[in-house]
Z-matrix of the N, CA and C atoms (Angstrom, degrees):
N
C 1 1.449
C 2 1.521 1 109.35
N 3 1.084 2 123.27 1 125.62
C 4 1.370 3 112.11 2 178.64
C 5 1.954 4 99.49 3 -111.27
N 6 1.568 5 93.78 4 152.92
C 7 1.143 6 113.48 5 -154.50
C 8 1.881 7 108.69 6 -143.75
N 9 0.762 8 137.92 7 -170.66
C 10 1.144 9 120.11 8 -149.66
C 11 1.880 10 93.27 9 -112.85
N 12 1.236 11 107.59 10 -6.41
C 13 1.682 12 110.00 11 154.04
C 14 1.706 13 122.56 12 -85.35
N 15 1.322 14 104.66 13 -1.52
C 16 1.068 15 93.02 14 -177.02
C 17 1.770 16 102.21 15 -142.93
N 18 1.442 17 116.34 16 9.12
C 19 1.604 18 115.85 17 -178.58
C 20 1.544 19 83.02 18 -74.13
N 21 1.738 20 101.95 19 170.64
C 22 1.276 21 126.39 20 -169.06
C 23 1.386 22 120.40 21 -82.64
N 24 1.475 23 104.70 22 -20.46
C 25 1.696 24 118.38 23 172.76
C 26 1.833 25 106.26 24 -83.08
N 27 1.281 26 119.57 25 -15.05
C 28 1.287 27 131.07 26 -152.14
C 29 1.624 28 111.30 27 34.58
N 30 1.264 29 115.04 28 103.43
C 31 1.524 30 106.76 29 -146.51
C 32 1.635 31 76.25 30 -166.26
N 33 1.420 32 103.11 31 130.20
C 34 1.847 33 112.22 32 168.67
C 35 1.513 34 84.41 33 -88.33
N 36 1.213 35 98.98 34 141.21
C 37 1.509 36 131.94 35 -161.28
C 38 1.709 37 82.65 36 -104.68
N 39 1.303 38 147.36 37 141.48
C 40 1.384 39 157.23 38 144.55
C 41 1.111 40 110.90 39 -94.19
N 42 1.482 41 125.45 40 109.04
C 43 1.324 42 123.10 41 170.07
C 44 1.381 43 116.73 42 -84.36
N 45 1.208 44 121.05 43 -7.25
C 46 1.754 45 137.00 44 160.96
C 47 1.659 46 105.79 45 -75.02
N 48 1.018 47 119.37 46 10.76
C 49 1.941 48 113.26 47 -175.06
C 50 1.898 49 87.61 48 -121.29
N 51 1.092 50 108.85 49 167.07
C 52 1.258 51 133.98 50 153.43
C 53 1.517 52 107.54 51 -53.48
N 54 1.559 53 107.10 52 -78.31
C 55 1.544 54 108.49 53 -177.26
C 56 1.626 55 108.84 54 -34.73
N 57 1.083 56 113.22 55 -44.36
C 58 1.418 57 117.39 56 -158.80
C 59 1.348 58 109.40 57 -74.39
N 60 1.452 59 124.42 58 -38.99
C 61 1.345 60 143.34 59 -173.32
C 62 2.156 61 96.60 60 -57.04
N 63 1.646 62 88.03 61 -56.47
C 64 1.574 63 99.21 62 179.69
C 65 1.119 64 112.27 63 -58.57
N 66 1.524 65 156.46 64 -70.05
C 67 0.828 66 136.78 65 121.57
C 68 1.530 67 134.40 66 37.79
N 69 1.413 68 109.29 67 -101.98
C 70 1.486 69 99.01 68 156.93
C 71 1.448 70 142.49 69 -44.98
N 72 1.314 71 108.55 70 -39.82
C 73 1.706 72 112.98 71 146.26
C 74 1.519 73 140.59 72 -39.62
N 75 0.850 74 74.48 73 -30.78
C 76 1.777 75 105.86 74 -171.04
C 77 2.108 76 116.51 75 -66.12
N 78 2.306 77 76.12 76 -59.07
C 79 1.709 78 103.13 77 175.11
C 80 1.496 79 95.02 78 -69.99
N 81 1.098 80 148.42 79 -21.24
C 82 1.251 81 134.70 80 -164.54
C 83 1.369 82 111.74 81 -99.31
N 84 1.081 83 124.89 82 -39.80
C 85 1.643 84 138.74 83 177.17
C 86 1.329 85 104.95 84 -61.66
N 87 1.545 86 128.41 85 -49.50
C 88 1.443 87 132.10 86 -174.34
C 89 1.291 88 101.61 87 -84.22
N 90 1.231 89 128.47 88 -26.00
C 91 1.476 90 108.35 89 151.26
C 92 1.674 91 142.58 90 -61.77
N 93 1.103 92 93.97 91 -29.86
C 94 1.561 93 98.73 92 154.71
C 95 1.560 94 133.46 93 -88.96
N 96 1.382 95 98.60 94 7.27
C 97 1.822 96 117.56 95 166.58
C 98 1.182 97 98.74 96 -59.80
N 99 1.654 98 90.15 97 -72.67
C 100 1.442 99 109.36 98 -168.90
C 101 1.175 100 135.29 99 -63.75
N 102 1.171 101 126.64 100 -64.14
C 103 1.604 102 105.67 101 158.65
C 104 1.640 103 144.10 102 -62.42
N 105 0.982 104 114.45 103 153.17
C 106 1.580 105 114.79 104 -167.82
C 107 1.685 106 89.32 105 -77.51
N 108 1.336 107 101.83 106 147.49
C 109 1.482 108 132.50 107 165.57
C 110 0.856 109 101.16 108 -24.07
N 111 1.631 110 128.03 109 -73.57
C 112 1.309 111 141.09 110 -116.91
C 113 1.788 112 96.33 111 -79.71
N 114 1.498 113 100.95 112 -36.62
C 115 1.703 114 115.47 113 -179.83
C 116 1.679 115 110.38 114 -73.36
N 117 1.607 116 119.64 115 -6.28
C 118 1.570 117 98.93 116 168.59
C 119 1.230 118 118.06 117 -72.46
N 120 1.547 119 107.28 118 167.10
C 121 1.367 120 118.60 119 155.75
C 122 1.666 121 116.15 120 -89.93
N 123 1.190 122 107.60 121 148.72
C 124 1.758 123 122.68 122 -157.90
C 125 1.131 124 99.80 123 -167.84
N 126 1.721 125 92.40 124 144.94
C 127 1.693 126 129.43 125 161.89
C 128 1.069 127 97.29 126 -146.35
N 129 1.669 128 100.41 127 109.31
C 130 1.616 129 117.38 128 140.43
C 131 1.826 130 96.05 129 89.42
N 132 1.578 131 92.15 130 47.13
C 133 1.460 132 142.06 131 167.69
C 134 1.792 133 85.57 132 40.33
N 135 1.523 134 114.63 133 41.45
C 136 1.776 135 125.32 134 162.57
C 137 1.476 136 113.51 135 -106.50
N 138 0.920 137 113.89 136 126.47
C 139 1.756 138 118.29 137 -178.12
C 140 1.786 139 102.67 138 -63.09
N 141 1.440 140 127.15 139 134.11
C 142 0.856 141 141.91 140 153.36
C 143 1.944 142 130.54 141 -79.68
N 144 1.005 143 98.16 142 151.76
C 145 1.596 144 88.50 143 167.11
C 146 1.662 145 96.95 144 -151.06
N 147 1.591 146 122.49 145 149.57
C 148 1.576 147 100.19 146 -172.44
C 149 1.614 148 72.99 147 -136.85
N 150 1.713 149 110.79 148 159.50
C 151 1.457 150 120.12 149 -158.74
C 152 1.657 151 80.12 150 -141.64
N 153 1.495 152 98.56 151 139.54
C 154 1.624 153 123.74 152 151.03
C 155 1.294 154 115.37 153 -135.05
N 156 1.108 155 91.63 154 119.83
C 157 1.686 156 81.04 155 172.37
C 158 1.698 157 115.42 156 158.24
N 159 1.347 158 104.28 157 101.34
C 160 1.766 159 138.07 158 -157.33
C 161 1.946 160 80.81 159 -78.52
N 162 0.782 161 138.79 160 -35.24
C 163 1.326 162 124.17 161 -158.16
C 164 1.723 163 127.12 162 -88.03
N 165 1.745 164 107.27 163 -11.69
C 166 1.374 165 115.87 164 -171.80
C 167 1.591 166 98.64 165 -98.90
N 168 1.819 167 117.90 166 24.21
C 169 1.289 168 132.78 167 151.60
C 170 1.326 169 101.53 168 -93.39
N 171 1.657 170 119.07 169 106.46
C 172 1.661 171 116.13 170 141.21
C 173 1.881 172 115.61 171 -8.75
N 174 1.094 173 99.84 172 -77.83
C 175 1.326 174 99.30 173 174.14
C 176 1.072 175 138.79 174 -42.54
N 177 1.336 176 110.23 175 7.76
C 178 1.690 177 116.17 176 172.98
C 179 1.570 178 94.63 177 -118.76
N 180 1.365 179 111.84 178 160.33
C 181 1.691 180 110.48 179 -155.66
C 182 1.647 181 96.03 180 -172.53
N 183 1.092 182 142.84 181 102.79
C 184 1.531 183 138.48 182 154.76
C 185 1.748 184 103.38 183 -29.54
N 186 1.732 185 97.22 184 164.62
C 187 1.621 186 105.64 185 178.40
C 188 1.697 187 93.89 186 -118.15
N 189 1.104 188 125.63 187 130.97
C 190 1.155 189 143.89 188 -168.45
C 191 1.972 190 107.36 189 -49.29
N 192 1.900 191 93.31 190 -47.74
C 193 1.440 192 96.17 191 -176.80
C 194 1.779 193 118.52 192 -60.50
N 195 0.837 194 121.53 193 -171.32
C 196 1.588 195 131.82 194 159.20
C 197 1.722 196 106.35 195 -172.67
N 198 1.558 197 100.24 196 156.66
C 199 1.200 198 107.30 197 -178.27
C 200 1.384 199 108.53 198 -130.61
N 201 1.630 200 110.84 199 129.56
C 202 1.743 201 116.05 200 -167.14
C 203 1.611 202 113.33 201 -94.73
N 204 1.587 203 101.71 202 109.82
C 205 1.841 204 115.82 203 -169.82
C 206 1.857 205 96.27 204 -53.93
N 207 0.901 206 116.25 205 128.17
C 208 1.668 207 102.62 206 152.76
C 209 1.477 208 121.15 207 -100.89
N 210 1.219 209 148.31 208 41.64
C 211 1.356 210 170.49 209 -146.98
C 212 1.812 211 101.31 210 -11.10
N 213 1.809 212 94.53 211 46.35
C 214 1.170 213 103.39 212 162.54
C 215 1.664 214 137.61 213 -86.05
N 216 1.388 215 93.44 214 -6.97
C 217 1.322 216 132.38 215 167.30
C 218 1.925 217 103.21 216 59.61
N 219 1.188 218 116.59 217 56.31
C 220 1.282 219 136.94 218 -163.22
C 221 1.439 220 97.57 219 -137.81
N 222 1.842 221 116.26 220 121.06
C 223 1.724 222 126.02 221 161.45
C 224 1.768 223 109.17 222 -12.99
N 225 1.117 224 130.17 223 138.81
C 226 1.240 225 120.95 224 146.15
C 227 1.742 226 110.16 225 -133.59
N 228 0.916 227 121.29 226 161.12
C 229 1.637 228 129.65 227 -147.91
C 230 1.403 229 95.58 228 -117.26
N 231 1.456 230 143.45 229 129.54
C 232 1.504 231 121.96 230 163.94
C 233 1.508 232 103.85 231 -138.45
N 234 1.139 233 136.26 232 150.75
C 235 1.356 234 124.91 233 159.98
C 236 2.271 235 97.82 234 -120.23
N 237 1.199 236 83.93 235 174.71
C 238 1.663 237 109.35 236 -163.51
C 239 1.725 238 102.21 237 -136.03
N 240 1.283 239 83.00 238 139.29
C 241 1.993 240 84.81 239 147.90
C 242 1.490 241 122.97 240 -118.56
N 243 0.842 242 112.19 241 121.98
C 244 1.666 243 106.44 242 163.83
C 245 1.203 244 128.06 243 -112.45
N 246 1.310 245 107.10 244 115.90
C 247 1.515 246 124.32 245 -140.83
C 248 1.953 247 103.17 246 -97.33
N 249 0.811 248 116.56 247 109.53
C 250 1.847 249 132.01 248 -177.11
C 251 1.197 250 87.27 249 68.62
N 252 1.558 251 137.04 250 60.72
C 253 1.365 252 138.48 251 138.30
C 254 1.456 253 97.96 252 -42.86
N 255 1.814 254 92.86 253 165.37
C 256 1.435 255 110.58 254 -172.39
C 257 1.546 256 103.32 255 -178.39
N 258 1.362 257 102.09 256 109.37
C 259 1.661 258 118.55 257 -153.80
C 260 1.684 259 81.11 258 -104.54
N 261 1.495 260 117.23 259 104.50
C 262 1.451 261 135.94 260 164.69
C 263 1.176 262 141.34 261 -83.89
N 264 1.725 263 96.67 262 -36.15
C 265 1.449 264 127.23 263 -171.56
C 266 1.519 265 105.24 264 73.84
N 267 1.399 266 106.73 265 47.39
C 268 1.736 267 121.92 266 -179.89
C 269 1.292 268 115.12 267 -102.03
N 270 1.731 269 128.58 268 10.89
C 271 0.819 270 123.04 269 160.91
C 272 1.426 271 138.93 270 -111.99
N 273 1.413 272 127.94 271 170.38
C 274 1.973 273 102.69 272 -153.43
C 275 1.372 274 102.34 273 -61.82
N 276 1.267 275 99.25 274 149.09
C 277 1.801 276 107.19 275 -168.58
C 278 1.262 277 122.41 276 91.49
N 279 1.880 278 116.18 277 -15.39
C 280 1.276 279 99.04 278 -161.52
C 281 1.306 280 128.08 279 97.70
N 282 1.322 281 108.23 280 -9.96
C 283 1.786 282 134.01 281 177.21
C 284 1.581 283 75.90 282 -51.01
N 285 1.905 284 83.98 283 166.97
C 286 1.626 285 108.60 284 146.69
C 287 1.426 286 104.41 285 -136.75
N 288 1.552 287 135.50 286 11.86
C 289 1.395 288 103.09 287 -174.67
C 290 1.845 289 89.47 288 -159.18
N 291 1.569 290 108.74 289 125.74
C 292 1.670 291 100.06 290 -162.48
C 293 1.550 292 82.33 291 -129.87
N 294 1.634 293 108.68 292 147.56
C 295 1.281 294 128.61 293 -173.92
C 296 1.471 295 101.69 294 -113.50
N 297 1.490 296 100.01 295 105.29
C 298 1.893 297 101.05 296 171.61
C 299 1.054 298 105.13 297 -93.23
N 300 1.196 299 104.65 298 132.11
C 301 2.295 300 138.52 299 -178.55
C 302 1.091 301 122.32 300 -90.91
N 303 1.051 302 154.92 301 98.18
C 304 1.747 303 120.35 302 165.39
C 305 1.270 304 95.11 303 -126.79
N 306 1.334 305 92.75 304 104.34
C 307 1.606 306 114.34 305 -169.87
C 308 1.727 307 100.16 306 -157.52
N 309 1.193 308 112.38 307 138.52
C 310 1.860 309 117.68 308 178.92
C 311 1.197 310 94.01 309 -63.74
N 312 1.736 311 121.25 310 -49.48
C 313 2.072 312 117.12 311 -172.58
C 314 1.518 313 94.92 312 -126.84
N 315 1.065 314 90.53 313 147.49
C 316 1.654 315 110.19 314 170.10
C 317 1.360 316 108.54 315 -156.62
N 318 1.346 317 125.42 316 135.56
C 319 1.464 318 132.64 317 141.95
C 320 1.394 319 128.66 318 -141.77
N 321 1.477 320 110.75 319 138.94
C 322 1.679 321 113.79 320 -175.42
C 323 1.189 322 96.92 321 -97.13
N 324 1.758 323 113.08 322 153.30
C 325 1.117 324 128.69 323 160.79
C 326 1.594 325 118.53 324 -95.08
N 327 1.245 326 100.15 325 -58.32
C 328 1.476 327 97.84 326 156.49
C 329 1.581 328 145.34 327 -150.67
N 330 1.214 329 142.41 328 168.46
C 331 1.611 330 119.98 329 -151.85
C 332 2.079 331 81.19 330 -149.40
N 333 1.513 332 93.02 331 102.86
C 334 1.567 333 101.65 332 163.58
C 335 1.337 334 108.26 333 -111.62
N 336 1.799 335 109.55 334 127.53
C 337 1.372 336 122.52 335 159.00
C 338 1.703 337 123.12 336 -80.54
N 339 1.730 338 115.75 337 131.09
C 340 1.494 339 86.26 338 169.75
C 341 1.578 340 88.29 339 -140.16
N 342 1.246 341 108.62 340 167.21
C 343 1.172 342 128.22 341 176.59
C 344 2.053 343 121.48 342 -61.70
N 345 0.863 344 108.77 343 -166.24
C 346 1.517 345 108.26 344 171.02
C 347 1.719 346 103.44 345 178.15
């Protein structure tokens, strides 16, 4: 899947812009150049394509900080800034604010936003 960490311009792709829309049109059409028929996926002998992906919204943006688990399994406290945040409801569901883990266990107790 290429994605805007890994397209060739390295370029966040906006699927909210025009450019971006074109673009995605673009990856999708030459994908069906290229492969033969016989290799799509289909229902109701119609080619499918199924999309994930929270990030080819501008509006989604990593937070610069991070905090390192030591699988001491002990509270840890962190605060963040997020700097020209912008609570849209652009994330799946309608979220506005997603916590990436990579951790085997994790659980929050609690996540307060405040202004400044």
């Amino acid at each position: 899947m290429l994605t805007y960490h890994t397209n060739q311009w390295h370029q966040h792709l906006d699927l909210t812009t025009d450019y971006g829309r074109q673009w995605f049109y673009a990856t999708i059409r030459d994908f069906f150049s290229m492969v033969p028929p016989k290799h799509w996926a289909m229902i109701d002998s119609k080619p499918i394509v199924l999309l994930y992906s929270a990030a080819f919204n501008a509006a989604y943006t990593g937070c610069a900080e991070t905090v390192k688990l030591t699988g001491g399994k002990t509270w840890k406290t962190a605060q963040f800034a997020l700097k020209a945040a912008r609570f849209i409801n652009s994330q799946n569901g309608g979220a506005d604010l997603r916590l990436v883990v990579a951790a085997p266990e994790f659980h929050t107790s609690k996540v307060t936003l405040q202004r400044q």
